[in-house]
N, CA, C and O atoms as CSV, one atom per row, in Angstrom:
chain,resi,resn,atom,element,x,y,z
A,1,UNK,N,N,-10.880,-61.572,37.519
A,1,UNK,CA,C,-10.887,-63.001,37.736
A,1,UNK,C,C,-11.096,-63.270,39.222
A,1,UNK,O,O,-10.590,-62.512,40.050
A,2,UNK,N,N,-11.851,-64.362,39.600
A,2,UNK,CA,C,-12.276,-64.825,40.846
A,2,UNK,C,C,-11.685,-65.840,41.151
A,2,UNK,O,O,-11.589,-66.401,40.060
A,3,UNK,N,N,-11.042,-66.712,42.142
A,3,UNK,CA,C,-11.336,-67.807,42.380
A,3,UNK,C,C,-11.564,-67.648,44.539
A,3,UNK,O,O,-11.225,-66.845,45.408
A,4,UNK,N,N,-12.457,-69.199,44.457
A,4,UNK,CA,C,-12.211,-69.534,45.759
A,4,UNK,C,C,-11.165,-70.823,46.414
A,4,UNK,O,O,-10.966,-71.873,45.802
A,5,UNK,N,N,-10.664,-70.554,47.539
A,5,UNK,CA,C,-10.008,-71.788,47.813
A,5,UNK,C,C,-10.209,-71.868,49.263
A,5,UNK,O,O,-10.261,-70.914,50.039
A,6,UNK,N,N,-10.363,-73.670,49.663
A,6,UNK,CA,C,-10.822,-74.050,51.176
A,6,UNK,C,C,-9.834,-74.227,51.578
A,6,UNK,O,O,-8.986,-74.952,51.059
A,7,UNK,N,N,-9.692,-73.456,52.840
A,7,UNK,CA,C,-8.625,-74.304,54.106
A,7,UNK,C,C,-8.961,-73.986,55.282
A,7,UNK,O,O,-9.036,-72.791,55.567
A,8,UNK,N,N,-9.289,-75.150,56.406
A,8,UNK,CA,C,-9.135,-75.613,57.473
A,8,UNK,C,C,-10.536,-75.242,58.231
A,8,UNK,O,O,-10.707,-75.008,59.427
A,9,UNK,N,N,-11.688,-75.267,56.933
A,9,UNK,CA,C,-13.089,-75.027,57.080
A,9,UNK,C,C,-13.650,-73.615,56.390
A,9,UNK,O,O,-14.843,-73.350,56.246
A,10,UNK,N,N,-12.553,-72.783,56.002
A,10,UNK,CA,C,-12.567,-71.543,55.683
A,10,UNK,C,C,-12.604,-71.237,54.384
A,10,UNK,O,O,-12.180,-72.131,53.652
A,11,UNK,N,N,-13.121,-69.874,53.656
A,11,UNK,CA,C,-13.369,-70.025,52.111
A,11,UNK,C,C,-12.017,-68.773,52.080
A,11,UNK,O,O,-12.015,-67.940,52.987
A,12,UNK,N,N,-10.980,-68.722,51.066
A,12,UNK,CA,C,-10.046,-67.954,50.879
A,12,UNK,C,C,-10.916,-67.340,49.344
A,12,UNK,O,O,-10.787,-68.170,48.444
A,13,UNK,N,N,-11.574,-66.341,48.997
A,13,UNK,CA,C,-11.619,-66.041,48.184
A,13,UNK,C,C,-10.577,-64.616,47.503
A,13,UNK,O,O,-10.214,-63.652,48.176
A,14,UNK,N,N,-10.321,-64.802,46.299
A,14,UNK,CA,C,-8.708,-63.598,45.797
A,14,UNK,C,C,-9.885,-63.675,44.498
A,14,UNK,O,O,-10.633,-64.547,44.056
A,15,UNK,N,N,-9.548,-62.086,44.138
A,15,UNK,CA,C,-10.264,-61.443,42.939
A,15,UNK,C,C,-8.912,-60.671,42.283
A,15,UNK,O,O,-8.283,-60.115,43.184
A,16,UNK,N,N,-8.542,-60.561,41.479
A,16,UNK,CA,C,-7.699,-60.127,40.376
A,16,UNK,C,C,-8.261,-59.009,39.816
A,16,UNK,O,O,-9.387,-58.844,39.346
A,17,UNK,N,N,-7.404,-58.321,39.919
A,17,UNK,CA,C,-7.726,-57.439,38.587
A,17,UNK,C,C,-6.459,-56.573,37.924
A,17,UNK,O,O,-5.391,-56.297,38.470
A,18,UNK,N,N,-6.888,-56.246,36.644
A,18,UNK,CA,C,-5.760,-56.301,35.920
A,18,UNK,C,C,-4.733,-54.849,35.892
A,18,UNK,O,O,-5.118,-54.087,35.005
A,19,UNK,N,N,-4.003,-54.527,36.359
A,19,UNK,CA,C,-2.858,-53.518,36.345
A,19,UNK,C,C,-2.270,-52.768,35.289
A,19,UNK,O,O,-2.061,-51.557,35.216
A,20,UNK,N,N,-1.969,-53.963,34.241
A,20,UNK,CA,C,-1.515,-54.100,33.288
A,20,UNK,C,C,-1.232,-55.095,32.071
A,20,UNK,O,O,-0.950,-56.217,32.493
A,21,UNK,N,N,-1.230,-55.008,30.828
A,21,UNK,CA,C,-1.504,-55.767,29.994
A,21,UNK,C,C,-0.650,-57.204,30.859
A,21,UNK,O,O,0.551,-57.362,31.080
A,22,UNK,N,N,-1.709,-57.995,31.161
A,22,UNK,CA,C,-1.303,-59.974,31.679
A,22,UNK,C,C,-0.196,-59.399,32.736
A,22,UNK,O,O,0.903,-59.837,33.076
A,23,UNK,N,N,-0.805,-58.441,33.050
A,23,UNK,CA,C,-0.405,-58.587,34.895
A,23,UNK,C,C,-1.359,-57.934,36.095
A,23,UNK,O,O,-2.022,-56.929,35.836
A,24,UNK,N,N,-1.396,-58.439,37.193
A,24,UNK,CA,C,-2.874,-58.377,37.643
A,24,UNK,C,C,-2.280,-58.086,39.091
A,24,UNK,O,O,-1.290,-58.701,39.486
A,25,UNK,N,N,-3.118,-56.828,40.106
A,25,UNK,CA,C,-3.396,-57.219,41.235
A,25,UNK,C,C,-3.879,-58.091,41.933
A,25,UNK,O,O,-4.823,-58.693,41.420
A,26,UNK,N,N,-3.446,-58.517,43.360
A,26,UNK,CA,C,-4.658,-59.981,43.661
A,26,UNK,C,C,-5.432,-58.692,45.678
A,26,UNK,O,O,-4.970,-57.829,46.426
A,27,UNK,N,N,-6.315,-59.236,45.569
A,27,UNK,CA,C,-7.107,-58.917,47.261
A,27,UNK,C,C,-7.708,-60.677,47.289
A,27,UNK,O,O,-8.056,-61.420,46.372
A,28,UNK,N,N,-7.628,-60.871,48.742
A,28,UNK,CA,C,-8.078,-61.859,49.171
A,28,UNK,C,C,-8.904,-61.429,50.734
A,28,UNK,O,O,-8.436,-60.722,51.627
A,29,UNK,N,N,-10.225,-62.094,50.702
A,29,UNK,CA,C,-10.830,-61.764,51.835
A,29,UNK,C,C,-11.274,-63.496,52.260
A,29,UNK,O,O,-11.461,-64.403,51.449
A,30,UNK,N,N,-11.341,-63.562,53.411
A,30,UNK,CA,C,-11.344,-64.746,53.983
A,30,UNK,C,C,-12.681,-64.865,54.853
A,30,UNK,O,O,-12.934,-64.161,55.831
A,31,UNK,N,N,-13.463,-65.836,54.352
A,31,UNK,CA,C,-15.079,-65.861,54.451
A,31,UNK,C,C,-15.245,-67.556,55.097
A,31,UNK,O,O,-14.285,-68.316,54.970
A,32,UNK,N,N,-16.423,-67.997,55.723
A,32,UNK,CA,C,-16.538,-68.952,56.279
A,32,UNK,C,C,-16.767,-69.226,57.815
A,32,UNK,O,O,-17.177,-68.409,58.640
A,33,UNK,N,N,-16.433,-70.486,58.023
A,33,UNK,CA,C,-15.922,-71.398,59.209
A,33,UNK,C,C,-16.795,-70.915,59.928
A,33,UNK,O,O,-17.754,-70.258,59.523
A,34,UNK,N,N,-16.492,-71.258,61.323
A,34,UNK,CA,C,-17.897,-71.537,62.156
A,34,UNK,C,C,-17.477,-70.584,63.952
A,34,UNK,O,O,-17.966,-70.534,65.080
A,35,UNK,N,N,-16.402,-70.047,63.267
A,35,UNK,CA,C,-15.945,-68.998,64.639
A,35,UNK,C,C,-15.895,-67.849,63.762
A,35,UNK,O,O,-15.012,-67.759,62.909
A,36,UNK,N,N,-17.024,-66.729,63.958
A,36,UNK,CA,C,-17.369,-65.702,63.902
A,36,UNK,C,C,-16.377,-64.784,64.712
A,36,UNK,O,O,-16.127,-63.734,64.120
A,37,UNK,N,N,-15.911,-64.899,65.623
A,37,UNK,CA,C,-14.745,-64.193,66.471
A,37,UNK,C,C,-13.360,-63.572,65.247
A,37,UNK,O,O,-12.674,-62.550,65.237
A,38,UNK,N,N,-13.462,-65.147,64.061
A,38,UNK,CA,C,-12.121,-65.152,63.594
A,38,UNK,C,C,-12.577,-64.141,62.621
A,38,UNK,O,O,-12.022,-63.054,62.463
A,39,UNK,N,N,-13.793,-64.623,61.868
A,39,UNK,CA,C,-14.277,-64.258,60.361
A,39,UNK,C,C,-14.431,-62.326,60.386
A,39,UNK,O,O,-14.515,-61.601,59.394
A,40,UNK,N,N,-14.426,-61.737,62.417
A,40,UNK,CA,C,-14.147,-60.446,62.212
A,40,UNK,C,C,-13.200,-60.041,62.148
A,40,UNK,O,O,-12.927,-58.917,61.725
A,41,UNK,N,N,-12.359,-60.961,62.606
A,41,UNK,CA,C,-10.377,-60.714,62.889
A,41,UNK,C,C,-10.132,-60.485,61.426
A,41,UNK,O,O,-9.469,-59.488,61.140
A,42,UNK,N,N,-10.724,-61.541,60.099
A,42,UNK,CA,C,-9.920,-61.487,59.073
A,42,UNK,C,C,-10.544,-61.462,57.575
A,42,UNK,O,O,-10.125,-61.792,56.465
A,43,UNK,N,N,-11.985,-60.804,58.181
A,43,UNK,CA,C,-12.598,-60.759,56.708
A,43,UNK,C,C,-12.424,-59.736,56.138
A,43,UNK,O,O,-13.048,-59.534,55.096
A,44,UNK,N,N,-11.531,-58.782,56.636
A,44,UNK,CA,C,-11.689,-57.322,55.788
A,44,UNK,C,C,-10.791,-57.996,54.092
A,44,UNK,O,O,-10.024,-58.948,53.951
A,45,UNK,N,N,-11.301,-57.060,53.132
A,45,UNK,CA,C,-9.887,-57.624,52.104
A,45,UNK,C,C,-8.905,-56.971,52.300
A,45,UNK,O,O,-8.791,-55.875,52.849
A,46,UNK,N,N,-7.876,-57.882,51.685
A,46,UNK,CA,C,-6.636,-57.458,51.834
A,46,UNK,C,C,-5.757,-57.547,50.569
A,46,UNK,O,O,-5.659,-58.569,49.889
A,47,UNK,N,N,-5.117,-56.363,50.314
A,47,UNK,CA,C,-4.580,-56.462,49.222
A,47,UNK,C,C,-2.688,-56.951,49.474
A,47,UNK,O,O,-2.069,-56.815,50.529
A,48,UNK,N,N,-2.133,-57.517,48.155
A,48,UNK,CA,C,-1.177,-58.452,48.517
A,48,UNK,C,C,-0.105,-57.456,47.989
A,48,UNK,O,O,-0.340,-56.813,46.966
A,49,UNK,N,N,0.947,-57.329,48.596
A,49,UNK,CA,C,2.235,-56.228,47.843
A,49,UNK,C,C,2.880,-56.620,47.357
A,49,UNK,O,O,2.962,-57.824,47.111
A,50,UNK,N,N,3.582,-55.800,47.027
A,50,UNK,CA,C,4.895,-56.170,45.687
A,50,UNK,C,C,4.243,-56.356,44.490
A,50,UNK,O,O,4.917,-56.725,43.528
A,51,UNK,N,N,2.653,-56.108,44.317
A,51,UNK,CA,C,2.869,-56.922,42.446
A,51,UNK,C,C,3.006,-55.724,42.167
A,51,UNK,O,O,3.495,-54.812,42.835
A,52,UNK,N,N,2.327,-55.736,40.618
A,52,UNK,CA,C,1.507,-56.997,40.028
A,52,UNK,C,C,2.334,-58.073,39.543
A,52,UNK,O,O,3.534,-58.100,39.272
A,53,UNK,N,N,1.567,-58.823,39.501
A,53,UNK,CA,C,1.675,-60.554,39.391
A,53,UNK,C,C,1.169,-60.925,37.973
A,53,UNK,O,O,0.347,-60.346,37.264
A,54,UNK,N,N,2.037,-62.283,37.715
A,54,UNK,CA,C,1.033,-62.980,36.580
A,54,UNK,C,C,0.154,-63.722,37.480
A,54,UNK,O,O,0.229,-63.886,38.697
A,55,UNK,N,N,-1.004,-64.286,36.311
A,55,UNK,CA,C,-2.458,-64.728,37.080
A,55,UNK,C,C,-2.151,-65.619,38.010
A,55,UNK,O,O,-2.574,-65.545,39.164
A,56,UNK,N,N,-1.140,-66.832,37.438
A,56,UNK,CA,C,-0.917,-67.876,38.489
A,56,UNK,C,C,0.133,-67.312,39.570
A,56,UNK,O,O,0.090,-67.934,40.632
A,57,UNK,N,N,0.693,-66.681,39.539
A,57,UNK,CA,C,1.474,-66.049,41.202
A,57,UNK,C,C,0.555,-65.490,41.789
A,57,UNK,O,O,0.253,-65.656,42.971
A,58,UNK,N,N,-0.075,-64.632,40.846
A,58,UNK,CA,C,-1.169,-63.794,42.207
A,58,UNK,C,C,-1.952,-64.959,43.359
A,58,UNK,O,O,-1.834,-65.264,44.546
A,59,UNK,N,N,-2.949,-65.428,41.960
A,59,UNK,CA,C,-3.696,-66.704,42.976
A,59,UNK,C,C,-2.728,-67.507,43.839
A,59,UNK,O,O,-3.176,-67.688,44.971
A,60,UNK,N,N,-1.631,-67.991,43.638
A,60,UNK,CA,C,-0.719,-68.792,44.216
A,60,UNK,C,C,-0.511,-67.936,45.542
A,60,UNK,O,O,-0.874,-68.394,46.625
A,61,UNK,N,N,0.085,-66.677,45.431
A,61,UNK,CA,C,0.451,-65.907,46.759
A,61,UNK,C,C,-1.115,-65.314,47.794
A,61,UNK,O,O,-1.254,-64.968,48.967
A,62,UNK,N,N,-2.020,-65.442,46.664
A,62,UNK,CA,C,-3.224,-64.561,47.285
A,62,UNK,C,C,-3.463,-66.188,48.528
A,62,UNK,O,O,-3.721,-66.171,49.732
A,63,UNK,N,N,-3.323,-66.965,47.935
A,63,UNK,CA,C,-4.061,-68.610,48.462
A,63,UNK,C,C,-2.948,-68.938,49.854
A,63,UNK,O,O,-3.064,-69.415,50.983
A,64,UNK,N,N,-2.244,-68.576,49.313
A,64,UNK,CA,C,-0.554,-68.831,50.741
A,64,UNK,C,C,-0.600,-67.720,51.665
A,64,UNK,O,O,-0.005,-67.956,52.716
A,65,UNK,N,N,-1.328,-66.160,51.550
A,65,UNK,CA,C,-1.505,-65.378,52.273
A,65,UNK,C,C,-2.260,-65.902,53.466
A,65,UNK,O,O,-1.873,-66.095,54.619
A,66,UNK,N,N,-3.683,-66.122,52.779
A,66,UNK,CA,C,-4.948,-66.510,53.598
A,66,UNK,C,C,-4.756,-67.827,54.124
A,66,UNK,O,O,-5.651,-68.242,54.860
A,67,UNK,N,N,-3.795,-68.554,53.905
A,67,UNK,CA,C,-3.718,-69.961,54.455
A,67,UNK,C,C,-3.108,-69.669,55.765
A,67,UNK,O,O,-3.463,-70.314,56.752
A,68,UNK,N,N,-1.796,-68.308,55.883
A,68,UNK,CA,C,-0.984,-68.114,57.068
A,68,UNK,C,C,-1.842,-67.080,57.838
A,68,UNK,O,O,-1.654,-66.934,59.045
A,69,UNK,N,N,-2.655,-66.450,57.264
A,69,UNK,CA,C,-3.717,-65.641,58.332
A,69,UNK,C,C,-4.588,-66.414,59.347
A,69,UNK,O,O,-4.882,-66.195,60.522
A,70,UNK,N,N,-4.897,-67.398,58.471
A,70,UNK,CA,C,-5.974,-67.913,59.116
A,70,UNK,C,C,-4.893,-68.690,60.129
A,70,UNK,O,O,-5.132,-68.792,61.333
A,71,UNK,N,N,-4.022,-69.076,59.691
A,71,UNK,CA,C,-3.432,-70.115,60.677
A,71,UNK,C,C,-2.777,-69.347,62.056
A,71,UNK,O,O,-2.627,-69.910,63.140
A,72,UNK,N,N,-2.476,-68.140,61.801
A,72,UNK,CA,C,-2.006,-66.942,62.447
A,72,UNK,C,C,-3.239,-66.900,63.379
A,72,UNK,O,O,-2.921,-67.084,64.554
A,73,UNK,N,N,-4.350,-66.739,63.205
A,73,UNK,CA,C,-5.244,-66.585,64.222
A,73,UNK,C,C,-5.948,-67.583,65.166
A,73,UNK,O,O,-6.529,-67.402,66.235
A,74,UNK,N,N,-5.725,-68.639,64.470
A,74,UNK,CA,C,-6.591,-69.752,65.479
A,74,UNK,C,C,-5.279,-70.819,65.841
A,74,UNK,O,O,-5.336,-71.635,66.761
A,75,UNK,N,N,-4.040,-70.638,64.896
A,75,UNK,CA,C,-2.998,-71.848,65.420
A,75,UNK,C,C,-3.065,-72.358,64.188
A,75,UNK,O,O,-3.883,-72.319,63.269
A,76,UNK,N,N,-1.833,-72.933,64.409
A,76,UNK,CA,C,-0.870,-73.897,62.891
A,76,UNK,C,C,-1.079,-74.874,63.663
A,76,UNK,O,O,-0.714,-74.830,64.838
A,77,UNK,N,N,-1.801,-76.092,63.058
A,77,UNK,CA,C,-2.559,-77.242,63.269
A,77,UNK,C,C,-1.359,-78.356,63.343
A,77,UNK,O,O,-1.504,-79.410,63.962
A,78,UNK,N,N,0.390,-77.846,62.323
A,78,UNK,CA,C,1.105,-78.579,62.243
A,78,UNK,C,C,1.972,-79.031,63.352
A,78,UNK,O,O,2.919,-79.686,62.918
A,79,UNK,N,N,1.967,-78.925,64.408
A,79,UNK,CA,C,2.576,-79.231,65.113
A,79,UNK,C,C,3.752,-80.487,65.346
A,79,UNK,O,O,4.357,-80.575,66.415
């Protein structure tokens, strides 16, 4: 299973795959945006620990990984 998800110009894509009967590894590689500096910092994939996961935790944790990487490298916008 694939999905993609956008944040903060950036594509978070997490691919699944399955471990065990309806439980799944997640990798997320982080593709996009318009600073090439970052996209070498953090496009390798990365696989997420502790699972396996059901489908919706994986994507859920794969999507909250890549949201704090990315924010990890250029700054948390929340100030």
């Amino acid at each position: 299973m694939h999905q993609v998800f956008t944040y903060r110009g950036f594509e978070i894509h997490v691919t699944l795959t399955e471990a065990s009967p309806g439980l799944y590894d997640a990798v997320f590689q982080i593709k996009g945006g318009v600073n090439v500096g970052v996209i070498d910092e953090l496009g390798a994939e990365t696989k997420l620990r502790k699972g396996p996961f059901s489908p919706q935790k994986a994507f859920l944790s794969a999507q909250q990984a890549g949201q704090t990487a990315i924010d990890a490298v250029i700054g948390d916008d929340e100030s």
